[in-house]
N, C-alpha and C positions, 0 to 999 in steps of 0.2 A: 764789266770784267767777266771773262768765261767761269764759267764752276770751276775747271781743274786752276785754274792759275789761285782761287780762293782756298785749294786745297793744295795747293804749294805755299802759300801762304800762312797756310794753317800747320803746317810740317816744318815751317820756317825754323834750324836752330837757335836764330837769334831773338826768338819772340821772347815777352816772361815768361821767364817759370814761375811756379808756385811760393817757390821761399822768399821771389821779388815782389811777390803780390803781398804776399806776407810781410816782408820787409816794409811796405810803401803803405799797406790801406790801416795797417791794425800796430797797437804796442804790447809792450808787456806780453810775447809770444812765450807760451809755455810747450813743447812738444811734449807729446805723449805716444807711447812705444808699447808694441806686443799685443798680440789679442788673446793673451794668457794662455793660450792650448799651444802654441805652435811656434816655429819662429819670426822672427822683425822681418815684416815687409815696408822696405825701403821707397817703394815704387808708389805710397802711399804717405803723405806729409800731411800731419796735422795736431792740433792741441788745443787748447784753450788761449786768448787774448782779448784785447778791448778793441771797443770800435769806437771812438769818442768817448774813451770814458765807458764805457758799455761791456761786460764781460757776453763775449761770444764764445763758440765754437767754430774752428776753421779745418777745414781738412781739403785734398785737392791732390791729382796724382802729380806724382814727379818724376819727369825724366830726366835730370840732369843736362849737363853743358858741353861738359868733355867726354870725350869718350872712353874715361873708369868711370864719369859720374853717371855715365848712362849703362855703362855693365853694372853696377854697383844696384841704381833702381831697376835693372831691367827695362831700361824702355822705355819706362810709364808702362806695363804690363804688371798689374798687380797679379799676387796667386791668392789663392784662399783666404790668407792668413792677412792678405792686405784688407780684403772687403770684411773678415770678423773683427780687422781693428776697429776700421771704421765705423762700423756699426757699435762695437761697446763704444766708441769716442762719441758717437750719437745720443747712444744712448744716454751716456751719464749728461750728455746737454741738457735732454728731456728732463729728467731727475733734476736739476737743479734751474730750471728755466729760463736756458740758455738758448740764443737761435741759435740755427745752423747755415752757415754759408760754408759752400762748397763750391772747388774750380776743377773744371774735367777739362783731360787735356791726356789724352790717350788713344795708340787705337789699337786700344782693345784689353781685354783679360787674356792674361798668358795661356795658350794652349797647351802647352805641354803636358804628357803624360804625366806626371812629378802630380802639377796642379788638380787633375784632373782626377788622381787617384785619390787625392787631399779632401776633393770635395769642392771642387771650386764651382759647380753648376747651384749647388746648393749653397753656399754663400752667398752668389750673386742673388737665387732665387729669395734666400731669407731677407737681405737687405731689403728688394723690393715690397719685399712684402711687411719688415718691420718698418720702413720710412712709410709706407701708405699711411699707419697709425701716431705717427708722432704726433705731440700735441704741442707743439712750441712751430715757429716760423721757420720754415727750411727756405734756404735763396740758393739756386743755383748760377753759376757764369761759365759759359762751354767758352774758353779762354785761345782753344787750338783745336787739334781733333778731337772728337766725342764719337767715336767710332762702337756700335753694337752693347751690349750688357754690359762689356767693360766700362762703359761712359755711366750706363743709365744706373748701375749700381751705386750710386751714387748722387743719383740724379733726380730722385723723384721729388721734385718740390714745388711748394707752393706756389714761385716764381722762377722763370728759364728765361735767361739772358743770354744773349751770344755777342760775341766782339762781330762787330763786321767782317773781320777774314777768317771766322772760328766755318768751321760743319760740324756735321751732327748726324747720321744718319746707321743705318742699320751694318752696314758693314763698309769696308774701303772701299773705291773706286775700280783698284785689280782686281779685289774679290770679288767682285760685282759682274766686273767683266769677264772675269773666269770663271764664273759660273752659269752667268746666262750664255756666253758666247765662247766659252771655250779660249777666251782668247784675251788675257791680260793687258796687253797692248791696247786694248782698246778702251782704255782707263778713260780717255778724255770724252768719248763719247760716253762712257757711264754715269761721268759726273754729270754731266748736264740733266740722264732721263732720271736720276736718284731724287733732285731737286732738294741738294743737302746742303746747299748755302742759308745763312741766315736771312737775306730777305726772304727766301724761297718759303723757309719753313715760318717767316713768321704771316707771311699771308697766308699761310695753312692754320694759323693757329696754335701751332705747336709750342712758340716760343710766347714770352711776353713782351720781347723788346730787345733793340739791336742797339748796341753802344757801339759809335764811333772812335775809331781809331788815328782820326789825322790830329786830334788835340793830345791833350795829356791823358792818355790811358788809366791812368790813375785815379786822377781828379773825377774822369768820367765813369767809372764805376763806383767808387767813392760816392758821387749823388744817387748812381743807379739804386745802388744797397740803402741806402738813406732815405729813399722816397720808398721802397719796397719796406722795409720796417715800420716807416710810419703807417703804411695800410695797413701790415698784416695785423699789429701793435691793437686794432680797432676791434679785432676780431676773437673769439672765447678761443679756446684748445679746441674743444668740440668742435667748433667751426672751420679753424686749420686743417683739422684732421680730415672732416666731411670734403672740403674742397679740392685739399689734396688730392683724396681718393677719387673724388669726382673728375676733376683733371683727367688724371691719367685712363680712368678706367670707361671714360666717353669718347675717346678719340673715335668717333666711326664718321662718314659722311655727313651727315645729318648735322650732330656735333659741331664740326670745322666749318662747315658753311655757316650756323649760326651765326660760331665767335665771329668768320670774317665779317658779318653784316651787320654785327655788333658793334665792330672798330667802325665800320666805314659812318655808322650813325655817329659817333662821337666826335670824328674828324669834323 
């Protein structure tokens, strides 16, 4: 399958959304609202629930279905006020030694002036920088798009899972194109040189593992998250935390050639 058709794929209205995930993998969903400074960002779904009996923490962007539910979240376009939720909603996980699973499915952080004056560079900055530190199990699953800061504010974890039709990458396909080439249109050739599908990035390393999407989408993340607990589960706070940090903050050459030569011995 080409890139862009994964990235039509990944834009698909009819995929889940986040309150389906919610609905299907976890019970006892409790939502929690406001990041106390500012107002309810919509565009930002999460709370506390059980996972088998398990109290977690879930949070994941939401774009809505119809189109009030997608004016109403903006898009999946969080502003500021969506990433300080999240982050207190992290937070208090930590405090009570709760994981974190999270599902991105955005592309992008709102631009808008409004956000921008709010503080929204510095939201996204703090989150990355407070997830580096958590000391409980953060699981991510890039579920649709995972487009630029907007995705990764959210995204710094332990473990990165992508659905087989999800990407991930630094910015969209037209943006990509419109700024190296002037030329939007030329989206289809972008996706291929970005190399933002999940096989792509997971032979880079970047991910930990790609869940199939021709069974029960559910069931198969459901084990994905299950097998990702029981490892992390083995490991102190300190060690979450170090790993984390290590993760994200090794990505160079060197780095991603290991992890690939890593996988390929284990196969």
């Amino acid at each position: 399958m080409k890139a862009i058709e994964r990235v039509l794929n990944a834009r698909d209205k009819d995929r889940p959304k986040i309150t389906e995930y919610v609905e299907n993998l976890f019970t006892d969903f409790f939502e929690q609202k406001g990041d106390f400074l500012g107002k309810e960002d919509a565009s930002i779904y999460g709370g506390i629930a059980l996972f088998h009996g398990r109290p977690v923490t879930v949070l994941g962007h939401r774009k809505g279905r119809t189109a009030e539910e997608n004016m109403a979240c903006n898009f999946g376009m969080p502003g500021p006020e969506g990433y300080r939720k999240a982050m207190r909603i992290m937070k208090q996980a930590e405090k009570f030694n709760r994981p974190i699973i999270t599902f991105v499915d955005t592309p992008g952080a709102y631009p808008g002036l409004e956000a921008e004056m709010y503080g929204q560079a510095q939201a996204i900055a703090g989150n990355l920088a407070a997830m580096s530190t958590l000391k409980v199990p953060v699981i991510t699953i890039v579920t649709g798009e995972g487009s630029s800061g907007g995705a990764l504010g959210i995204a710094v974890a332990n473990k990165v899972y992508m659905l087989e039709n999800a990407i991930y990458s630094v910015l969209s396909p037209e943006g990509f194109a419109s700024i190296l080439w002037h030329d939007s249109a030329r989206r289809d050739e972008a996706a291929e040189v970005m190399k933002l599908t999940a096989e792509d990035l997971y032979d880079f390393g970047v991910i930990d593992g790609i869940i199939n999407e021709d069974s029960d989408i559910y069931s198969a993340i459901d084990k994905q998250i299950s097998f990702a607990l029981r490892e992390l589960d083995k490991k102190s706070a300190e060690q979450l935390q170090k790993d984390r940090y290590d993760k994200f903050r090794y990505f160079d050459e060197e780095y991603l050639q290991q992890s690939v030569e890593k996988r390929m011995e284990v196969v």
